[in-house]
N, C-alpha and C positions, 0 to 999 in steps of 0.2 A: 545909377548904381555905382560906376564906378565912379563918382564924384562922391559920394557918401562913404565908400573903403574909404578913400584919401583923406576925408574929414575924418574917419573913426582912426585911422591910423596916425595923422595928426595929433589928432585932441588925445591919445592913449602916452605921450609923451610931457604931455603939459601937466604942470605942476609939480613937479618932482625936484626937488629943493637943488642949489647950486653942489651943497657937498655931495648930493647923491652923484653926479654928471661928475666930478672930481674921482670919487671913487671909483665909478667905473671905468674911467680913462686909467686907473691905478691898476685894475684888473686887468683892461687891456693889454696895457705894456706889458707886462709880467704873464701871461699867460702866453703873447705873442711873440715871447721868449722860452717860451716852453716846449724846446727843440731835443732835449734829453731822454724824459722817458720812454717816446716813441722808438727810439733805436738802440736803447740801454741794451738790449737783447741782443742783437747784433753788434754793438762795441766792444761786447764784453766778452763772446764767441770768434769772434772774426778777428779783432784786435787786440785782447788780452789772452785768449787762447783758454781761456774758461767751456770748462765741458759743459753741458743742458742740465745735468742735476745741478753744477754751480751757477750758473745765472739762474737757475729757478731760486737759490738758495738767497740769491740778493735781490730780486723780487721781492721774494717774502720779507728780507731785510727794509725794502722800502714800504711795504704795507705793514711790519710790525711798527716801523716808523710813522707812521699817518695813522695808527694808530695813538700812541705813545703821544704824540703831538696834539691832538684832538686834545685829551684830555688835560696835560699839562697847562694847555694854552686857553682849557675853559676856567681852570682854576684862577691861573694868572689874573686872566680878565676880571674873575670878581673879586681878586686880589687889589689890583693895582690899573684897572681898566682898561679898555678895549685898543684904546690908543697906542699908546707905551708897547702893545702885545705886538701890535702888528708893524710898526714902527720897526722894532729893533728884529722880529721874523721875518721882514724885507731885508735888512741891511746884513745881517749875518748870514743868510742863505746866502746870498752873491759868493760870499767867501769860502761857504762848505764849497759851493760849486766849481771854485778856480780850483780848489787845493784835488777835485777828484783825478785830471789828466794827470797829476804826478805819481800816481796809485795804483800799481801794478798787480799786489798782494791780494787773493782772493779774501781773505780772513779780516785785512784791513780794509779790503772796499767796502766787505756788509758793513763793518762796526761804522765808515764814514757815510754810505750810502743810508743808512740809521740817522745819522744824527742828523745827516743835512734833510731828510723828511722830517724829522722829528723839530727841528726847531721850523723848518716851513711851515704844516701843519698847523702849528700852533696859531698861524694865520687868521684858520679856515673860522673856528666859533666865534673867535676877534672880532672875525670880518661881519659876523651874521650880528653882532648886537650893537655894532658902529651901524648894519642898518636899519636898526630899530630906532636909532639915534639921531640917525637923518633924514629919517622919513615919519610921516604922520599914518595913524593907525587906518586911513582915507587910502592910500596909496603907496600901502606896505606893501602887499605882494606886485604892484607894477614896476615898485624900487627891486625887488628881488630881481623881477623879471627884466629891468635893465642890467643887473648883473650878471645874470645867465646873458643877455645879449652878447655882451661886454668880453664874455670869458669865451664865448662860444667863435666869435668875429679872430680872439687870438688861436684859438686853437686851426681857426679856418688858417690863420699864414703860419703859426711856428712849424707843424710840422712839415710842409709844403716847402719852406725854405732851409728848413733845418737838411732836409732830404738832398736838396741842392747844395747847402753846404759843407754837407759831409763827404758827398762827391768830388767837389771841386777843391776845395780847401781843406779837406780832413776832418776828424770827429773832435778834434781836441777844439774845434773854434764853437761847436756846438755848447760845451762846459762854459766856454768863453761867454757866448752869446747870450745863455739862459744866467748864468749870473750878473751883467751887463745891466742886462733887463729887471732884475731884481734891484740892483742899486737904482736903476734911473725909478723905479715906480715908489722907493723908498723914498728918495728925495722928494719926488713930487707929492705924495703921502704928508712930509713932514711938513713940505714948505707950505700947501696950502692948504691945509684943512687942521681945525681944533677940533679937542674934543666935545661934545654937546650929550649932558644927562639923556636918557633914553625915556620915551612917551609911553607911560601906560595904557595897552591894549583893555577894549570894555566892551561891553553887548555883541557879543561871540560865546557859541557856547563852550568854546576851547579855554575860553579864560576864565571862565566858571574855575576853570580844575586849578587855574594859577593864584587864588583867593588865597591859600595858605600856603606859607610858606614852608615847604616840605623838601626835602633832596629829590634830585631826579631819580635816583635807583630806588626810593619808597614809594615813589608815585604810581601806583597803578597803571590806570590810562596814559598814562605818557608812554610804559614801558610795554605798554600794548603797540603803541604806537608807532612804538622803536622796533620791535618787531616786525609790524607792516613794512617798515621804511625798509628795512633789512630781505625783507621777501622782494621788496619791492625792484630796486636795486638788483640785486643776483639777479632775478629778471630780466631789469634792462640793458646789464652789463653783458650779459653776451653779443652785445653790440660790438664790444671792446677785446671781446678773445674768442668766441667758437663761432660767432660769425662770419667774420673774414675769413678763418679755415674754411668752413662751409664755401661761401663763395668764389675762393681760388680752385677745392679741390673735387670739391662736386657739380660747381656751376660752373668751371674753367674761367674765370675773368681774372684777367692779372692784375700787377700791383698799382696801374694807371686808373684802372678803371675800380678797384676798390678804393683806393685814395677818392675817386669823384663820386664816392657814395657818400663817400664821409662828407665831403665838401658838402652834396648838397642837403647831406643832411643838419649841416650846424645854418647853412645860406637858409634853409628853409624856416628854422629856428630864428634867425636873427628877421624874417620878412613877418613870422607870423604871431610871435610869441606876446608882442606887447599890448597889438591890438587884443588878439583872443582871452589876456588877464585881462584889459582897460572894460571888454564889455563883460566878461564873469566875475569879476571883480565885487561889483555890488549885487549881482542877483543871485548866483549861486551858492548856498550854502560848500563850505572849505571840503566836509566828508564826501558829498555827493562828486564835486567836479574832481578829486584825488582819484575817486572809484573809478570814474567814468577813465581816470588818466591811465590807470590800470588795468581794465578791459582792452583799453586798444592797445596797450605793450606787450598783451596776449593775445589780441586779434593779431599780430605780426609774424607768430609760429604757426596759427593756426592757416594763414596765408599760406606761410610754406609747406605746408604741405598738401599745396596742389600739386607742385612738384618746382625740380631747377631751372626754372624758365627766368630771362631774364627780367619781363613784365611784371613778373608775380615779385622779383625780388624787388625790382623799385617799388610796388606798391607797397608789398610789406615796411620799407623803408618808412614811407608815407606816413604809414600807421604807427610806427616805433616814436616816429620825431610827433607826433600830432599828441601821442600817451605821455610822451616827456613833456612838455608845453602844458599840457593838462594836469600832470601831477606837482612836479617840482617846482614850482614855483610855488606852488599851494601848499605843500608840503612847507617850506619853510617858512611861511607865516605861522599856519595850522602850529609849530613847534614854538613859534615867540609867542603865540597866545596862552602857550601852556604855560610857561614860564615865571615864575614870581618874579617880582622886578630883580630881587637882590640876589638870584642866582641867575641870573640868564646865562654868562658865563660856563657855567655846570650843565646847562639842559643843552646849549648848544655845541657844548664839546659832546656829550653823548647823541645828539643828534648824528654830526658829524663824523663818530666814532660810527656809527651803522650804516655810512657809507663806505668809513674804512672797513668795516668785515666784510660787507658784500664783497667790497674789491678782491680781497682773499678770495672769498669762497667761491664767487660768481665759475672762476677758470674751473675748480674743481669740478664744481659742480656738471659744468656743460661739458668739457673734455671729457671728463669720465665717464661719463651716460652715454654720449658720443662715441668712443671709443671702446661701450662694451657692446652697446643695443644699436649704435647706428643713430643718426640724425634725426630720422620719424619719430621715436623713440623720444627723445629730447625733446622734437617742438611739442610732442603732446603733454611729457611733460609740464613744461614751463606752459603753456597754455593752461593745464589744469590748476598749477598753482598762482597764473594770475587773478583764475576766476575766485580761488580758495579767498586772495588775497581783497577782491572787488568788494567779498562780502565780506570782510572783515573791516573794512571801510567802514561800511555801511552801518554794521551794528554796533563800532565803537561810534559813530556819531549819536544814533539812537540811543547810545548806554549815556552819554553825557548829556545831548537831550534831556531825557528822563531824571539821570541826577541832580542840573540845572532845576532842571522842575518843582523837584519833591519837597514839599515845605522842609522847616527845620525844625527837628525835635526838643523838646527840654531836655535837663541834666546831660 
């Protein structure tokens, strides 16, 4: 048995093209400088002397920006292509990044804390159709699923050392650090990898819908889609903001031991993520194994509330990282398949755009329900709108199914 894991985990890395292993090395660096917005809230409280309504105010600055950029950067792309996009959103973010330690002014941090997401951003759809580009429609979501490795491994050291270095060295070398990291992943970006035309996806029924070439805001089913992705996300993102309240102030674990949830939550990610696409990969249809990734990121509220024990909360963990592994990766293939070739650009900036709104909303959403109804209150919540979400999976696949299906009519 355990010589058959090793072989499946093996063979779940083979074949996956040189630029794919390039890019994700490009992800790494840059992510594993991604020491900023984990203490933004703290920098800007503690060392700029910013009240809680201002640094909420540049939060929202940073997600209007990942908004703004999403989109700008899908256009671009079908503009002037993926390359070029992301090429010069590595090289000019280093720079927004040095110039923010000189920026005292609340009103000029949003407007800079804006732009430097905003041209970052622009990255994110870039990044998703350079991997349609370097991977075959065979080993598209394993390529995704090396990226998620890839992004998850930096996040495992930037904030860990970022935390250390703002201790010992000050927050200013943090700005230093995650800009740093953007020029070296730029350079390494430009020096070894070209652009390559991107490979049409076929016999999926996702690509049924990308047959004609239509905008992503008229598409129907994609904007269904977009929706799920949107439920989906605010979902999982309370990973990211009302679960760690949760865990410090009703389950008493401090800031070492909620750090090592997180650790093992990206470690568990990077051990299991590529074998579990290599074998779903080819057998399960994209809607079913999304739904399935969605049930368990609601089996994880539903956990909690057996109560605050700390067992229940690592298993819950368990189950949050096993639904993420099961959705997201699939999820962004599921969204290249929608895709005509000549906008992918467009469907991946809107992709990408409903992660940026989750991001907004997810805090709202969990702090306020939190804070009027209490925590139980909230897991049942988000538990009942996973299952809403499970089945919305299911019968946007059925609905294209079925449409795939239907012969075509004259006139």
């Amino acid at each position: 048995m355990l010589k058959k894991s090793i072989g499946i985990y093996r063979d779940s890395f083979r074949g996956l093209s040189a630029e794919m292993w390039v890019l994700s090395l490009v992800m790494l660096i840059n992510r594993a400088g991604a020491m900023v917005l984990p203490f933004l809230t703290i920098y800007l409280t503690t060392q700029l002397g910013f009240t809680l309504p201002q640094a909420g105010w540049v939060m929202s600055s940073y997600g209007l920006g990942s908004l703004v950029g999403a989109f700008i950067g899908g256009r671009l792309t079908d503009r002037v292509g993926y390359f070029p996009v992301q090429l010069w959103s590595l090289l000019l973010t280093a720079f927004f990044f040095w110039s923010l330690p000189f920026i005292s002014t609340f009103w000029v941090f949003c407007t800079v804390i804006f732009l430097t997401t905003t041209v970052a951003d622009a990255f994110r759809p870039a990044a998703m159709v350079a991997v349609t580009a370097y991977s075959s429609s065979e080993n598209r979501t394993r390529s995704f699923a090396l990226i998620r490795l890839a992004i998850n491994l930096g996040y495992a050291i930037g904030p860990a050392v970022g935390g250390l270095l703002a201790l010992s060295a000050g927050y200013v070398w943090l700005f230093v650090i995650d800009g740093l990291t953007c020029l070296l992943a730029g350079m390494l970006f430009g020096l070894r990898l070209r652009p390559k035309p991107a490979e049409r996806d076929s016999g999926d029924q996702a690509s049924e819908v990308a047959s004609a070439s239509i905008g992503a805001w008229r598409n129907g089913p994609y904007l269904a889609f977009m929706f799920l992705t949107v439920l989906t996300a605010v979902v999982f993102m309370q990973l990211l903001s009302t679960l760690p309240l949760y865990w410090k102030e009703v389950v008493g674990l401090n800031e070492a031991w909620i750090g090592g949830l997180f650790t093992f939550n990206c470690l568990l990610i990077v051990v299991i993520e590529m074998p579990v696409v290599y074998v779903l990969e080819r057998r399960g249809k994209l809607d079913r194994v999304m739904a399935r990734g969605v049930f368990f990121i609601g089996l994880t509220y539903a956990i909690l509330l057996v109560g605050p024990d700390f067992g229940w909360i690592v298993i819950s963990v368990l189950a949050i990282t096993v639904g993420e592994v099961l959705n997201f990766p699939f999820a962004n293939t599921y969204a290249v398949k929608m895709a005509p070739p000549d906008r992918q650009g467009e469907y991946m900036a809107l992709f990408t755009m409903a992660f940026s709104v989750a991001h907004i909303l997810a805090p709202q959403v969990g702090l306020q329900i939190a804070n009027a109804w209490g925590f139980p209150v909230l897991w049942v919540v988000l538990t009942s709108l996973s299952l809403l979400t499970t089945t919305g999976y299911l019968l946007l696949g059925r609905t294209l199914s079925r449409d795939s299906a239907a012969p075509a009519t004259a006139g």
